[in-house]
C-alpha positions in Angstrom: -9.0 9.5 -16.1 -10.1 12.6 -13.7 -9.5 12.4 -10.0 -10.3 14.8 -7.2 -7.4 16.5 -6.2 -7.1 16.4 -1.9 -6.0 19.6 -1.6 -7.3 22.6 -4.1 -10.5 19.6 -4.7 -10.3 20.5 -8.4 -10.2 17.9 -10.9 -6.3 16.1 -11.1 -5.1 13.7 -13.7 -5.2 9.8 -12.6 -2.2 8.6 -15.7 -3.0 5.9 -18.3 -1.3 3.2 -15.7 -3.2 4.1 -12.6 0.1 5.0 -10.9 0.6 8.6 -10.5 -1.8 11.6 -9.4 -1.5 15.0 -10.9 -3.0 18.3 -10.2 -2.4 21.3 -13.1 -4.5 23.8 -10.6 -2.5 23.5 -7.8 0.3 21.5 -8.5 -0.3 18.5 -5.9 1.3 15.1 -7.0 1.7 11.8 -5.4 1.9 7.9 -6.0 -1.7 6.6 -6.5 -1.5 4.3 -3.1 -0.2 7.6 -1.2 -3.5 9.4 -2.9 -6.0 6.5 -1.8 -4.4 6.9 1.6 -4.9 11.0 1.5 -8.7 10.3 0.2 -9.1 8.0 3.1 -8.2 10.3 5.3 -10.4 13.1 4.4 -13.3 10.6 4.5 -12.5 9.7 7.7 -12.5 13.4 8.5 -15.6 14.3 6.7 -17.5 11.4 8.6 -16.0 12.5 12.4 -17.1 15.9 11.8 -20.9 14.7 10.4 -23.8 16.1 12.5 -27.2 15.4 11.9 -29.4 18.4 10.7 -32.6 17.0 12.3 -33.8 17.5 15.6 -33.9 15.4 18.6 -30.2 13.8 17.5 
């Protein structure tokens, strides 16, 4: 199964078990909960740094 990879956001290999996270671009790996947590994160980010693109907000 394809993932998106936190860092290089290229597409990274989820494993048959749904345990480990692998990039081949970039090389990133981590534990599946640890990736979640990284995903999270950037979310959060992405949803901090939102601005509307309408005027009057």
């Amino acid at each position: 199964m394809d993932a998106k990879c936190p860092q290089c956001e290229k597409i990274a290999i989820l494993d048959d078990d749904a345990t480990y996270v692998k990039c081949p671009n970039c090389g990133f790996e981590a534990e599946y909960e640890k990736y979640l947590d990284l995903m999270r994160e950037k979310v959060g980010e992405m949803s901090e740094n939102f601005q509307f693109d309408r005027p009057g907000f």
